[in-house]
C-alpha positions as CSV (number, residue, x, y, z in Angstrom):
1,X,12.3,23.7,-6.7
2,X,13.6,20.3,-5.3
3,X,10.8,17.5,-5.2
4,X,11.3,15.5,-2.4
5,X,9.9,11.9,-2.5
6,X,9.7,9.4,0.4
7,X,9.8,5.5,0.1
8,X,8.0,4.2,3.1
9,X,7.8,0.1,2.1
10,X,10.5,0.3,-0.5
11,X,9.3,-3.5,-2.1
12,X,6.0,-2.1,-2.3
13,X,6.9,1.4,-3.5
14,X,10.1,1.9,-5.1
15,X,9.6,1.0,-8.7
16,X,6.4,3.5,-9.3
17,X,8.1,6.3,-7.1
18,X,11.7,6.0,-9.2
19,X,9.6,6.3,-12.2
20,X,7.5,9.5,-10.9
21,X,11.0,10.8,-10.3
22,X,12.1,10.2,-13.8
23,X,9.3,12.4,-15.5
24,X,9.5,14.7,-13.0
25,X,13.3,14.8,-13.8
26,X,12.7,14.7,-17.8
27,X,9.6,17.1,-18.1
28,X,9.6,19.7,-15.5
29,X,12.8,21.8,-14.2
30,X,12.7,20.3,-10.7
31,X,15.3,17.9,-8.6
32,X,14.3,15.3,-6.8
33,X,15.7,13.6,-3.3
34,X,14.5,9.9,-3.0
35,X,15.1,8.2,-0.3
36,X,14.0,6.6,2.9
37,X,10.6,8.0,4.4
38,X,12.7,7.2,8.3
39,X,16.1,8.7,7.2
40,X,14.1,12.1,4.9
41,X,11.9,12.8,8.3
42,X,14.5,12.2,10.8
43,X,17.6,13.1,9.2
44,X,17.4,15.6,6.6
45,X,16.6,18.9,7.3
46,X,15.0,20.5,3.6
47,X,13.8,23.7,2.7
48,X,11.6,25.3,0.2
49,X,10.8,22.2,-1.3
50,X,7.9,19.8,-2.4
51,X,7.2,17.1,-0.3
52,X,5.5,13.9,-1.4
53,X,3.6,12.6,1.5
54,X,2.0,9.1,0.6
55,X,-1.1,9.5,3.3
56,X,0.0,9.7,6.4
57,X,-3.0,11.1,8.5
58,X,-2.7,11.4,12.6
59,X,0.6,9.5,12.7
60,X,2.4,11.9,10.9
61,X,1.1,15.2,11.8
62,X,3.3,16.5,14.0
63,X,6.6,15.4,11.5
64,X,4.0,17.7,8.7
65,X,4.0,20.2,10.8
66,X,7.6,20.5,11.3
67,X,8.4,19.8,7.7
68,X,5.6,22.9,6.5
69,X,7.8,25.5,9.6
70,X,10.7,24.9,7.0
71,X,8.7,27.1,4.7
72,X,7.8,23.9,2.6
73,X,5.0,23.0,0.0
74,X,3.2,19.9,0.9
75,X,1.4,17.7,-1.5
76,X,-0.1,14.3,-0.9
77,X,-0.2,11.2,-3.5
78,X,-2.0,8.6,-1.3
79,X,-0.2,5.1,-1.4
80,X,-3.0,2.7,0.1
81,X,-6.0,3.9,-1.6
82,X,-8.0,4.4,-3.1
83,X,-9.5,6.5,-0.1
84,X,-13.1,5.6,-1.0
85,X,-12.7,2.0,0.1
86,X,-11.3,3.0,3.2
87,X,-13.3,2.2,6.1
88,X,-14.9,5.2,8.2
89,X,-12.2,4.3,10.9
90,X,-9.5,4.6,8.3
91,X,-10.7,7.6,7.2
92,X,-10.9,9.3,10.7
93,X,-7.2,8.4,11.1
94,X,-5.4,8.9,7.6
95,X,-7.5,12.2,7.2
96,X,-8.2,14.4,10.4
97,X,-9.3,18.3,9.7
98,X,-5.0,19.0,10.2
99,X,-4.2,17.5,7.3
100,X,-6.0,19.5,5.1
101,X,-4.9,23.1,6.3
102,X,-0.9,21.0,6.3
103,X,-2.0,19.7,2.8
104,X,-1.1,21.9,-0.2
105,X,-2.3,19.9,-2.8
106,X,-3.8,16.2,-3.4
107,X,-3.5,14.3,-6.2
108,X,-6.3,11.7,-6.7
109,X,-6.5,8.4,-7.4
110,X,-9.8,8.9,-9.2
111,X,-13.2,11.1,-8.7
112,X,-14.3,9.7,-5.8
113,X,-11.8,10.0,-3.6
114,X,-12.1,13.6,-5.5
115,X,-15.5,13.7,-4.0
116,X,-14.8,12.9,-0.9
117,X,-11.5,15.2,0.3
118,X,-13.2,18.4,-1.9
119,X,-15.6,18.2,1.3
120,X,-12.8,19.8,2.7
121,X,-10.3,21.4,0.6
122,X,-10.2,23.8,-2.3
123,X,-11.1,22.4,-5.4
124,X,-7.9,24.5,-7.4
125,X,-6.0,22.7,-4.7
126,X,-7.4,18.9,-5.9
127,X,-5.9,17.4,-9.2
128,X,-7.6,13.7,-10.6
129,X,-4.0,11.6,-11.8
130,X,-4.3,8.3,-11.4
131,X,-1.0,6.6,-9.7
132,X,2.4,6.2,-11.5
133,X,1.8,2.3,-10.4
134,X,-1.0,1.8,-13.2
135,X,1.2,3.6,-15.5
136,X,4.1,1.2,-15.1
137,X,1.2,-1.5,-16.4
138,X,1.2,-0.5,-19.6
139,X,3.1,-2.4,-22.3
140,X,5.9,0.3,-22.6
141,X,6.7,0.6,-19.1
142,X,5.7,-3.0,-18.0
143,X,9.0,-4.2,-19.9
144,X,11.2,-3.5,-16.6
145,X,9.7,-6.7,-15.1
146,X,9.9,-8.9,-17.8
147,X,13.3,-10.2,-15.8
148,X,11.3,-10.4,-12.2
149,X,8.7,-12.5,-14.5
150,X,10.8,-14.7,-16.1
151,X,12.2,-15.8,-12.8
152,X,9.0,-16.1,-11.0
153,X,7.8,-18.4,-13.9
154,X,11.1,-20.3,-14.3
155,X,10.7,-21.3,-10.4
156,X,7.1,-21.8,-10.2
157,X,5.9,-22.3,-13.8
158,X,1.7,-22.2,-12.9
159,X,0.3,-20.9,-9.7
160,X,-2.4,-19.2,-7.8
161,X,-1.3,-16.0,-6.3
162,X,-2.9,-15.1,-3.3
163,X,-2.4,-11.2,-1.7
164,X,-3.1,-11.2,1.8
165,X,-4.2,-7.3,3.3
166,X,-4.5,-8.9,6.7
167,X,-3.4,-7.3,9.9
168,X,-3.2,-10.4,12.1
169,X,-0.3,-12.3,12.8
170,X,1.2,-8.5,12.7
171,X,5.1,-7.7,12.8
172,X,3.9,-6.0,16.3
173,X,2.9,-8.0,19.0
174,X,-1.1,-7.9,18.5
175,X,-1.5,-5.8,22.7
176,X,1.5,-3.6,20.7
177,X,-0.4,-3.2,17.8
178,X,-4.0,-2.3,19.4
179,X,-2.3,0.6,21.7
180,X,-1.0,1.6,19.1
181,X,-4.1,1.9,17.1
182,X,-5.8,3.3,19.8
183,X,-3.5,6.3,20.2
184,X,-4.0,7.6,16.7
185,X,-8.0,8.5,18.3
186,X,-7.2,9.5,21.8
187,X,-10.7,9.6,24.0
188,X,-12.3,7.8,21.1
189,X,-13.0,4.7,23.2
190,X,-16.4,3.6,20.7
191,X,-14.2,4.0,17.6
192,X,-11.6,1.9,18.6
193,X,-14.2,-0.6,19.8
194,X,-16.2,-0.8,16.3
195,X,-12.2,-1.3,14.9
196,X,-11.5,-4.1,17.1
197,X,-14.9,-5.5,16.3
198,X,-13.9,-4.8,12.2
199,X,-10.6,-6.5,12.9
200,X,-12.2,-9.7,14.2
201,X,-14.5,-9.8,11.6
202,X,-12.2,-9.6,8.9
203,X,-9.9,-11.5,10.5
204,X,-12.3,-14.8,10.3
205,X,-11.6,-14.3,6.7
206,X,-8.3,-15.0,7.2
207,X,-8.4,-18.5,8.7
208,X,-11.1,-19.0,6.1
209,X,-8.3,-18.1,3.4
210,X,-5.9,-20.2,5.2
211,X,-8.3,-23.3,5.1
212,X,-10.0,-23.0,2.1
213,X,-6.1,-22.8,0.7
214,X,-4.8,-25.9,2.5
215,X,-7.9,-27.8,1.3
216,X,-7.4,-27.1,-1.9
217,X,-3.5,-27.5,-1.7
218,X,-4.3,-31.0,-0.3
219,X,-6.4,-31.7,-2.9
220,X,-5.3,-30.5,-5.9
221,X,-0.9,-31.6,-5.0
222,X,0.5,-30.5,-8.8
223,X,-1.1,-27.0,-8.1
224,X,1.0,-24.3,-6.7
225,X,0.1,-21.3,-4.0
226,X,1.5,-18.3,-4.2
227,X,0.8,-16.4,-0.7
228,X,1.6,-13.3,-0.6
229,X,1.7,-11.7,3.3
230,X,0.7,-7.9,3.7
231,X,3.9,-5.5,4.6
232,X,2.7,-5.1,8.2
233,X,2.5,-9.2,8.7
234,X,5.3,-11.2,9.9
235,X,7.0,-13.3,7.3
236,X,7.9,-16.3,9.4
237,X,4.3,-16.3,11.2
238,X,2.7,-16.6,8.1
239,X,4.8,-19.7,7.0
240,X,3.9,-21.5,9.9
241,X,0.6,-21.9,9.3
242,X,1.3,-23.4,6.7
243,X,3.9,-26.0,7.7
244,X,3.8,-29.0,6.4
245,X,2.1,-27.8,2.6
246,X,4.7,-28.2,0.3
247,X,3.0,-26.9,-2.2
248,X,2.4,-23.1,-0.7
249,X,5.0,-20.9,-1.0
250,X,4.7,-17.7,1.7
251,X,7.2,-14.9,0.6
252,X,7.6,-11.4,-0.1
253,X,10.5,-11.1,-2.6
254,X,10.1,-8.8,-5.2
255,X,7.4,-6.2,-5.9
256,X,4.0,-7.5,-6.4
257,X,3.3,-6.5,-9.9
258,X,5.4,-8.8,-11.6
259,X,3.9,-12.0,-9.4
260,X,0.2,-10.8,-10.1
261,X,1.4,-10.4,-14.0
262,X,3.1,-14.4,-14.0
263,X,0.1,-15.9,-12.1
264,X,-2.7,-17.7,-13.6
265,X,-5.4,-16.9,-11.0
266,X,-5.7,-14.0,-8.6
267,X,-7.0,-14.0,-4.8
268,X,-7.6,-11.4,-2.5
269,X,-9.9,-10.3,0.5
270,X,-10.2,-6.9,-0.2
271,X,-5.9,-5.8,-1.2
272,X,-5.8,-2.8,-3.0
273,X,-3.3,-4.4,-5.5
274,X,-6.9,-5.9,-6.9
275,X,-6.7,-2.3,-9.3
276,X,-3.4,-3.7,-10.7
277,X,-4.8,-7.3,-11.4
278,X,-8.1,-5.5,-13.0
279,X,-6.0,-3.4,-15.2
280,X,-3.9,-6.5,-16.1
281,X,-7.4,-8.8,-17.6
282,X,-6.5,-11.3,-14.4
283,X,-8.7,-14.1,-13.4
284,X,-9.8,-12.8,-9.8
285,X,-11.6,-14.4,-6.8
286,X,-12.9,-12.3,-4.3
């Protein structure tokens, strides 16, 4: 059969999906199409193969549902996880009762996000594997970012990385962005409401980020700040508020593993990407 595998944020996601495609290719008797989640969904018309969803939840159900009439397997490696972090909210919209009859098969980040989907699927249909991005970590595979690394170091010798997983100052204008957010749960009116409420709330954490960076920026002028926007955020919104700060550098060039590798101190406010900086021995500041 033919594996297809989509890249949805190809910066994020191309490195640990063209090496999943590589082992499929060396130790199975499979193809594999890669390409562009947009241009596989909406372009090419496949059948009898595996598709690779990477969590897609309400958004996507009707483009599953399309994709399983073409006589299809589905199976689902989830991208943002793991799912066990996820708030309630998230969970509600990334997995509604659908996407487990369109499911096939998962495959798990660890046991419990195990835990949590065999509430509602099959157990033969649940496997525990980890993510090809922690395998790219280890010291035989981490190798194709030594040049990524070198340059990151070469330019900025010492800094503070700093991964940003907010949503505000969104690519979408923010009335956009809440519509739509509010039509993955149609008629849910209170759990949009407890979102919006989340989404304020975390957002005060990042202007706290932002002024607890600047202070120390200001303070401490040989020291430099890596900040790292979200996917979702707008590049040029980000820099702005931090005009004027020589000394931070906002940009999203390259993938992220080789920055959190060159850095001397890690940051987040909850980023997944924490699991690689863990799995690397990083200094991290919650």
């Amino acid at each position: 059969m033919t594996v297809v595998i989509p890249v949805e944020v190809k910066v994020r996601e191309f490195q640990n999906r063209i090496y999943l495609a590589k082992n499929i290719l060396t130790k199975t008797n499979h193809d594999v199409i890669l390409g562009s989640q947009k241009d596989i969904q909406w372009k090419l018309s496949f059948f009898n193969c595996i598709y690779l969803d990477k969590g897609s939840g309400t958004l996507l159900v009707n483009v599953l549902n399309t994709i399983k009439k073409n006589k299809n397997k589905i199976y689902q490696l989830e991208e943002e996880g793991p799912i066990y972090s996820m708030s309630n909210f998230q969970k509600k919209l990334r997995y509604p009762k659908k996407i487990f009859s369109l499911v096939d098969h998962f495959f798990l980040w660890g046991k419990k996000d195990y835990d949590f989907i065999s509430k509602n699927k099959n157990k033969n249909a649940l496997t525990i594997s980890g993510h090809p991005k922690f395998d790219l970590l280890k010291k035989k595979n981490s190798k194709i970012f030594e040049k990524d690394i070198k340059k990151i170091k070469k330019k900025y010798g010492d800094f503070i990385f700093f991964s940003s997983s907010f949503s505000e100052d969104h690519l979408m204008d923010i009335k956009t962005y809440n519509r739509y957010a509010q039509s993955f749960l149609p008629g849910n009116k209170k759990g949009f409401t407890k979102l919006l409420k989340k989404s304020e709330n975390f957002n005060k954490n990042y202007f706290f980020a932002i002024e607890m960076l600047k202070k120390l920026a200001k303070k401490k002028k040989n020291i430099k700040i890596i900040f790292r926007p979200h996917p979702g955020q707008d590049l040029e919104k980000v820099k702005n508020r931090f005009a004027g700060y020589d000394n931070i550098i906002v940009t999203k060039k390259e993938c992220i593993t080789p920055w959190i590798i060159a850095s001397d101190l890690y940051i987040h406010a909850g980023c997944t990407t924490v699991f690689e900086a863990q799995k690397l021995k990083k200094k991290i500041i919650l």
